[in-house]
N, C-alpha and C positions, 0 to 999 in steps of 0.2 A: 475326348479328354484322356489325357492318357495316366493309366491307374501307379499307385507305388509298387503294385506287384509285378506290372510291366516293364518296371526302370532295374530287375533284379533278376540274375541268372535264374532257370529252371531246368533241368536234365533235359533240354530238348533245346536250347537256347545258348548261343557263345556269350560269356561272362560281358557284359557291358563296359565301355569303354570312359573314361574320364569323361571325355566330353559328352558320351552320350548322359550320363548320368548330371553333368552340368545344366543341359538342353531340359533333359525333363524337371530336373528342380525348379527351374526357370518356369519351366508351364502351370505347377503345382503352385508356385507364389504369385504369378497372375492370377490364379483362379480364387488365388485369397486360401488356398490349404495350407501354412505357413508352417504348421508343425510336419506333415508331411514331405513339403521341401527341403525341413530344417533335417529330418531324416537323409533324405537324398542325398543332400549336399555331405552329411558326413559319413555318407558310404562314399563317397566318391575323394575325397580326402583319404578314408584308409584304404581305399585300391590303390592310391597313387601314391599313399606311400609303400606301397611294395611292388612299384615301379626301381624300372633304372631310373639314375641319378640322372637329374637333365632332360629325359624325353619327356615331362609333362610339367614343366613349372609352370609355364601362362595358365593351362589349365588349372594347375594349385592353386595358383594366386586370383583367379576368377572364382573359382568355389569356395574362399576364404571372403570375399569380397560377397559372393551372393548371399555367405551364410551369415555375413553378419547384418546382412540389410536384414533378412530375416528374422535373426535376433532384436533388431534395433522395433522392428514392427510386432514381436514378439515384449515386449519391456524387459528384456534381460541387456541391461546398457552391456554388464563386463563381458559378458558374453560376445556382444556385438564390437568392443574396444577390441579384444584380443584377437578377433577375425580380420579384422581393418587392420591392425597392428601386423600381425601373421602375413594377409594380401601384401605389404607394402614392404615387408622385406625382401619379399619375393620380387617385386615390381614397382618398387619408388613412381615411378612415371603414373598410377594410375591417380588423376588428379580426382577423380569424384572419391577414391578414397581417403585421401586429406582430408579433403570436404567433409564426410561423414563422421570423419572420426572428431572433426570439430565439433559438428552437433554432439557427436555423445560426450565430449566435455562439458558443454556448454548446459545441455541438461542434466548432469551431474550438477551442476552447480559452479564448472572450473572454465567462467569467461575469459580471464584472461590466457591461459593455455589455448582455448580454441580461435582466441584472435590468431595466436603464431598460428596454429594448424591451417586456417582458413589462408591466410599470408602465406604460407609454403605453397597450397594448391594454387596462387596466383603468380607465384613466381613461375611457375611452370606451365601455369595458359592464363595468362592475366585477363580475360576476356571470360570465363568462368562465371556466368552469372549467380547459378547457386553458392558459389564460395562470397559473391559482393553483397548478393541479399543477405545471408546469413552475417558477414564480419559487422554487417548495419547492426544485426541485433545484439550481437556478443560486446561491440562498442558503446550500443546503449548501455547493456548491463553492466558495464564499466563505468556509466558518467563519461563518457569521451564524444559528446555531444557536438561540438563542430568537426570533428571529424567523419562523426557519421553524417552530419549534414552533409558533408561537400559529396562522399560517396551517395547518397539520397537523390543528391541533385544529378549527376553523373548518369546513374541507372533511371533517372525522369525522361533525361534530354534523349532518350533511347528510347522509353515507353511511356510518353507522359499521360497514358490513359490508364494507367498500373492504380488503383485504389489504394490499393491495402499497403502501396510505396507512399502516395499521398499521404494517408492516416498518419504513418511512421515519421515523414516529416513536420507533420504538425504538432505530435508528441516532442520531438527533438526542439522545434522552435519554442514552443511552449516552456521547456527545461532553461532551453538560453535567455525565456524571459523576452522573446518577441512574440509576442501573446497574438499583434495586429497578424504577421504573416502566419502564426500557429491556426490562425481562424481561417485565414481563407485558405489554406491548405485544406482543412479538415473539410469547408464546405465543398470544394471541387471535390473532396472524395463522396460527398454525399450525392454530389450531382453522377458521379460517378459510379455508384453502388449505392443507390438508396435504399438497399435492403439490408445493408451493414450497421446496427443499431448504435456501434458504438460509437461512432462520428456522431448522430445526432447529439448524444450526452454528453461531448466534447463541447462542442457549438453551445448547446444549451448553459455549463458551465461557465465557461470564457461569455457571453452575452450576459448569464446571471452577475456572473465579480464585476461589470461594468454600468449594473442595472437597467441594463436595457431587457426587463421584467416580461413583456410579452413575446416578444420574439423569442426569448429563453424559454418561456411555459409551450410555447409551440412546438419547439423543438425536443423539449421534453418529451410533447403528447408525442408526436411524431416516431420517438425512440420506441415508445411504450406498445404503439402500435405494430410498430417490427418485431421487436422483441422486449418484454417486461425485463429480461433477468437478462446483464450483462457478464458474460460469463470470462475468467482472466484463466489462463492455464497455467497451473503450477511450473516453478520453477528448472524442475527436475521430475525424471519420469520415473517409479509411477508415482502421484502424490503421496504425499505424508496422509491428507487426509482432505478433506471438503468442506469450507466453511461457506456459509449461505448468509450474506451480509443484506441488512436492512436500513435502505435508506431511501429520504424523502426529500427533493428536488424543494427548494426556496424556505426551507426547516432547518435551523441550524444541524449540522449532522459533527459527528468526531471523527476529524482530520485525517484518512488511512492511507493517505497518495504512498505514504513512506514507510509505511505497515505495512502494508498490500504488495510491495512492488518486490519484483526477484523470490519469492517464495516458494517453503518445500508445499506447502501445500496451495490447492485448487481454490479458488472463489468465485463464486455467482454473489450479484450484488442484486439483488430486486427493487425498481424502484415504485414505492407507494406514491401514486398519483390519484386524485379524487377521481372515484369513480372505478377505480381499478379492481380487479377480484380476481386474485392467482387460483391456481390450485393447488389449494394447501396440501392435499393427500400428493400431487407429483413432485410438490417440490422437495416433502419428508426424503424422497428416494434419494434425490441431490446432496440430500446434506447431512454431514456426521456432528454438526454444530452451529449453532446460529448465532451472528453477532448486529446486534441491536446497534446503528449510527445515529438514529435518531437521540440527540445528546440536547438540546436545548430545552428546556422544560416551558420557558414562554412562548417561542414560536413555533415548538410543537405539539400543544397544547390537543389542538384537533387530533391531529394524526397519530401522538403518543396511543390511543385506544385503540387504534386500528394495528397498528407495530405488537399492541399487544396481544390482541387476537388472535396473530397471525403466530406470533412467537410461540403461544402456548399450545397454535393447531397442529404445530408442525411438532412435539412432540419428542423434539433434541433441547440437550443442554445451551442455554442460554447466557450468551456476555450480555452482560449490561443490561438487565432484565428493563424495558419498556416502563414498566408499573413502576419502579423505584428512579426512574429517571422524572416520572412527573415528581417527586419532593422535592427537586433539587434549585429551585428554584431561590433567587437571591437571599429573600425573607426568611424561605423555609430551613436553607443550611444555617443562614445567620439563627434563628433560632433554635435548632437541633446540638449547634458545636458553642451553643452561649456558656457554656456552667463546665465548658473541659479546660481541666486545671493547668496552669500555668500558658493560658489562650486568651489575646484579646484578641476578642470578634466583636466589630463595629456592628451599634446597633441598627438594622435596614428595614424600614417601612418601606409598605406597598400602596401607592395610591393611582387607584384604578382610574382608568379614564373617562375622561370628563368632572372628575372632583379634583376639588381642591385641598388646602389642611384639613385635617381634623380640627374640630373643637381643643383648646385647652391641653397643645403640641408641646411637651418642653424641648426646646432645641437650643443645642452651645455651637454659635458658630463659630470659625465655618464648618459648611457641609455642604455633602458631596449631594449631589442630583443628578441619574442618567436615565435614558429610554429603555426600560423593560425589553430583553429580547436582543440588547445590544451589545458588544464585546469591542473590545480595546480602549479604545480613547474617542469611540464615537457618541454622542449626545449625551458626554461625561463632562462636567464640568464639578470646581469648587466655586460656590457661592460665600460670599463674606456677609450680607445681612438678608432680612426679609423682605426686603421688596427686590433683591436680585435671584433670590429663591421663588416667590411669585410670579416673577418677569420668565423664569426658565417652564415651572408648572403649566402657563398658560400659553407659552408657544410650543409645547408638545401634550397639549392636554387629550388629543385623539389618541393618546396610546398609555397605556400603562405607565410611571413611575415608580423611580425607587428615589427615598432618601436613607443617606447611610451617615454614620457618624464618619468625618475625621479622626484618623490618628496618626498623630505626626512621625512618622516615623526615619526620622532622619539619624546618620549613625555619630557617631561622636565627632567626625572629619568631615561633617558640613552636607555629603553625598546621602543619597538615596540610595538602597538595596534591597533588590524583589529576586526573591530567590523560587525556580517552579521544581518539582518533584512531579515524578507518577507514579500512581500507584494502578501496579500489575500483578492483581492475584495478591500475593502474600507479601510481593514486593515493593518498597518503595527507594528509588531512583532517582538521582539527582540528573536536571535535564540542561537548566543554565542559569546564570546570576546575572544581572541587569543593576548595571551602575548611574545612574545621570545626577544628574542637577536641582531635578525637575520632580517635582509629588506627583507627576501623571507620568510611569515611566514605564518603559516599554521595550524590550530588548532590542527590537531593529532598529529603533530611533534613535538608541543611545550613540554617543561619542567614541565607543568604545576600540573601534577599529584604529582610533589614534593615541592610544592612553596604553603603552606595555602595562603597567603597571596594574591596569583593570584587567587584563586577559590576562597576566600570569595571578589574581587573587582569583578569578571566574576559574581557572585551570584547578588550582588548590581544591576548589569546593569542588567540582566535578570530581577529582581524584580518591579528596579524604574528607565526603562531607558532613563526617561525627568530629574533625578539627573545628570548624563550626556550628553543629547542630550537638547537642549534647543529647546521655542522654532523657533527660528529662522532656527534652525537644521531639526527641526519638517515640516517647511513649504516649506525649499528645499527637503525634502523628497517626499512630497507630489508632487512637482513639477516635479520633477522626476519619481515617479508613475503614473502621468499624461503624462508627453511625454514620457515617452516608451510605454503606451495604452495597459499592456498585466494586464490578470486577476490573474495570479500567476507567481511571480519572487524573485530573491533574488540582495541584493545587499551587498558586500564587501565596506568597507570603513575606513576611519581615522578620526581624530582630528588633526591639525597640533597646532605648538606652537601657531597660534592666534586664536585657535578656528575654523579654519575654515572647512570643510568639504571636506574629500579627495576621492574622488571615485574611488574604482581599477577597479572596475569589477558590468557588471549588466546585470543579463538575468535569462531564465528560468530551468538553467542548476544547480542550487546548489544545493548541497547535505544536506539532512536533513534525520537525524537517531534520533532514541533511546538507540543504543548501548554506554551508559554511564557508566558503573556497577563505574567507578573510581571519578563520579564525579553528584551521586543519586542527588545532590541538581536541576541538569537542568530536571529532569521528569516533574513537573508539567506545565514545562513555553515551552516543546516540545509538551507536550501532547495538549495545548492551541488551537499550529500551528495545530495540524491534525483536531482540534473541529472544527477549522473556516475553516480550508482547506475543510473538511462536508457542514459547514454549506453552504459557498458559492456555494459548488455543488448543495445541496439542494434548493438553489433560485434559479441560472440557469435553474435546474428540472421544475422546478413550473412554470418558463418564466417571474419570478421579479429580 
C-alpha cells in the first residue's frame, strides 16, 4: 500500500508528478483512507497549478473529479459541488460528473436542478445507466410518476432480475393508484431479494387495505424476521437528525406516508408485532427521538403498553406519548372536552360487546351508532328510532359500540361543513373544508371537484382561517389541544347556526396527504403541515 509520505518529494526523491499524485490518491480512496486522499489530491491541484498553462488540464480536471467523490464520501456536499463544478469546466465531456453532481443536488434537497444535471449527462451518453437509475429517483422526489415509470420499465427490459428497480416500480405504481401491478411488482422483488424487508411491508400493507388479513400477517412476520426496523434515509446528507418511529401492523397507526417522505432528517420505523422484543439499549443509539404511530386507542388497546414500554426504555424524547394515546378514545375525549366553553360535544356512550342498552337510556332521536375502532363512514350510521338502533347493536354486537348524540349541524344554505385542523406542537393549522349535502360527509366523497364556488370558500379558509374561526373559536381550540396533551393530532369539526363549535372527532389518527392534482390550490397550506410537523421533530431532537 502505498503511504502519504511516499506520494511527496524528499531530498533524495524528484518532486512527484500530477498524475503520479492522482494514481496514488486513487489507491488511498480504495483503501477507504479518504481524508488522506483528500490530502493527496490537493497537493496535486497546487503542483499543477504552478504548472504551464495547458500541459496538465485532463489531469486538473481528474483530480477535481477524484476530489470530490471524496468529498461527497466524506459528507462535505459543498465541497464535493465545487470539485464537480471545478472538473467540468475544465472537461464538460466527463459524463459521470454531471451525474455526481446531480446526486449532490438531489441530497441537498434541490431534485429538480439534479433532473436537468442527470439530462445533461444523457445528452452526452444517453446509455449512462447511473444518470437513468438516479433521474428515476430525483423524478420521484418530484411527483413525476409516469415518467419515472416508463424510465423504470426501460432499465427492467435490460435487467429484469434488478430488485431494488422492481421495489421502485411498485412504489411508483402505488403513487399512480395501480395498487393490483404495485403488488406484484413488489412480490417479484421479494422473490428476488428476500432479504430486503422493505418489500415484505409493502406486500403486507397493500394485502392489509384489501383485507386479505392473513396473507398480510404473514408477510408482516416475514418482514419482521429479516429486519424489525425499516430504516428510510434522510433526504439530504448528513441528516438533520434521527427519528425512531413506532408502529403496529393491523392497529390503527397515524398516517406519515407524507410526513416521512423527502426529509431532512433519517427514520427507522420498528414494527411491534406479537411476540417481538427489540433491543431497547441498540435501538437508544439510533435515535435522537422517538415518535409513537400507534394512534387508535380501540384497536390498539393490546399494544398501546408495549409502545409504552418501549418509548420510556429507550430513554429519548417522545411524540405522542403511548400512555396519553390510551384516553383518547371516542367516550373519553367526548367526556374530557364536555364543559370547554363555547363547544358542543355530542354526548357518546360506550357499550362494550355483547351488551345491549342500559337500563333507563334517555335518548332524542336520531342517533348516531358506529363500530368502536372504526373511522370514516364505516359501520356509522344515523338511526331514526329504537328498534333501528337495536337492529344495528345486535348485528355488530361482537365488538364494541359507540352511541353518540346528533347535532345537526347544517349551515344557513342548506349544506354541510366539516372543517379539519392539526395540531403540531404549539401549532394549529388548517388542513381542509368539506362541503356536501349529506350529515355523513367526508372530504373525498364530496362534489366538490365540480362546485368553483366550494374550492374557492375551502381556498379562503385554508388562506385566512380566523375569517372563519374567530377568536373565541381560536381559544376553545386551544383548550382542546391542551386537554387532550398529545404533540400531533387532528380535529374534525362544525360551525352550528349560533356560531358555536361542533366537535365530531379528535385524535391522532387523521389522514393527511398531497394527493390533490384536482384541487393544486391546497399545496402550499399542506406542504406548511409537513414544515412544522419537521420542525417540531427537530425540537424534540434537540430536547426543546
Amino acid at each position: 500500500m502505498t503511504s502519504l509520505s511516499m506520494a511527496f518529494p524528499t531530498a533524495e526523491t524528484d518532486p512527484p508528478s500530477v498524475s503520479e499524485l492522482l494514481r496514488a490518491g486513487r489507491e488511498h480512496y480504495r483503501s477507504g483512507e479518504i481524508k488522506r486522499a483528500i490530502a493527496i489530491f490537493q497537493a496535486g491541484l497546487a503542483l499543477a497549478a504552478t504548472a504551464s498553462i495547458g500541459v496538465v488540464v485532463d489531469g486538473v480536471a481528474d483530480l477535481h473529479a477524484a476530489l470530490a467523490n471524496a468529498f461527497m464520501l466524506s459528507d462535505d456536499i459543498a465541497a464535493a459541488a465545487a470539485n464537480y463544478k471545478a472538473a467540468l469546466r475544465i472537461a464538460p465531456h466527463l459524463v459521470a460528473c454531471w451525474c455526481n453532481l446531480g446526486i449532490v443536488h438531489q441530497r441537498s434537497g434541490q431534485a429538480q436542478d439534479a433532473i436537468s444535471l442527470y439530462l445533461e449527462a444523457l445528452r452526452r451518453n444517453p446509455g449512462h445507466r447511473p444518470s437513468r437509475t438516479n433521474l428515476v429517483q430525483a423524478l420521484v422526489a418530484t411527483r413525476q410518476f409516469a415518467i419515472a415509470r416508463t424510465l423504470l420499465l426501460e432499465l427492467l427490459e435490460e435487467t429484469p432480475g434488478d430488485a431494488v428497480l422492481r421495489s421502485q416500480l411498485g412504489k411508483v405504481c402505488f403513487e399512480l393508484g395501480e395498487t393490483d401491478e404495485a403488488l406484484v411488482q413488489f412480490e417479484r422483488a421479494v422473490a428476488l431479494a428476500p432479504e430486503q424487508a422493505e418489500n415484505f411491508y409493502w406486500v403486507g400493507a397493500i394485502r392489509q387495505a384489501r383485507g386479505e388479513l392473513e396473507v398480510a400477517q404473514a408477510a408482516y412476520a416475514r418482514a419482521a424476521r429479516v429486519h424489525p426496523i425499516l430504516r428510510r434515509p434522510a433526504a439530504k446528507s448528513p441528516p438533520a437528525f434521527r427519528a425512531l418511529a413506532l408502529f403496529a401492523p393491523f392497529v390503527g397507526n397515524t398516517p406519515v406516508e407524507f410526513l416521512f417522505r423527502d426529509c431532512a432528517y433519517q427514520t427507522s420505523i420498528l414494527s411491534l408485532l406479537p411476540g417481538s422484543q427489540p433491543d431497547v439499549a441498540l435501538l437508544a443509539h439510533e435515535a435522537d427521538v422517538v415518535v409513537n404511530l400507534v394512534s387508535d386507542a380501540d384497536q390498539g388497546a393490546e399494544v398501546l403498553p408495549v409502545a409504552t414500554a418501549i418509548a420510556r426504555g429507550l430513554g429519548k424524547p417522545v411524540v405522542n406519548d403511548p400512555a396519553k394515546i390510551e384516553n383518547t378514545t371516542r367516550d373519553a375525549t367526548a367526556l374530557a372536552l364536555a364543559d370547554v366553553a363555547g363547544c358542543r360535544v355530542p354526548r357518546t356512550l360506550r357499550i362494550v360487546a355483547g351488551e345491549g342498552l342500559p337500563d333507563g337510556l334517555d335518548l332524542a332521536f336520531p342517533v348516531l351508532a358506529r363500530q368502536a375502532g372504526m373511522h370514516g363512514g364505516d359501520v356509522f350510521e344515523k338511526l331514526d328510532d329504537i328498534a333501528a338502533l337495536t337492529a344495528f347493536l345486535t348485528a355488530h354486537a361482537g365488538h364494541d359500540r359507540y352511541l353518540i348524540d346528533y347535532i345537526d349541524y347544517r349551515s344557513a344554505d342548506g349544506f354541510y361543513r366539516k372543517y379539519r385542523f392539526l395540531f403540531i406542537g404549539e401549532e394549529i393549522l388548517p388542513y381542509h373544508l368539506a362541503i356536501g349535502d349529506d350529515w355523513k360527509l367526508h372530504r373525498d366523497a364530496t362534489d366538490m371537484a365540480h362546485h368553483a364556488w366550494m374550492q374557492s370558500e375551502e381556498e379562503g379558509f385554508l388562506r385566512a382561517p380566523g375569517q372563519v374561526f374567530g377568536p373565541s373559536h381560536d381559544a376553545a381550540l386551544r383548550v382542546i389541544r391542551d386537554r387532550i396533551g398529545l404533540d400531533y393530532f387532528g380535529i374534525d369539526c362544525a360551525l352550528d347556526l349560533d356560531g358555536q363549535l361542533v366537535v365530531f372527532e379528535v385524535n391522532a389518527s387523521m389522514l393527511v396527504h398531497d394527493q390533490n392534482p384536482e384541487f393544486p390550490y391546497k399545496d402550499p397550506y399542506i406542504r406548511r403541515i409537513k414544515v412544522a410537523f419537521e420542525g417540531m421533530l427537530a425540537r424534540f431532537a434537540r430536547g426543546n
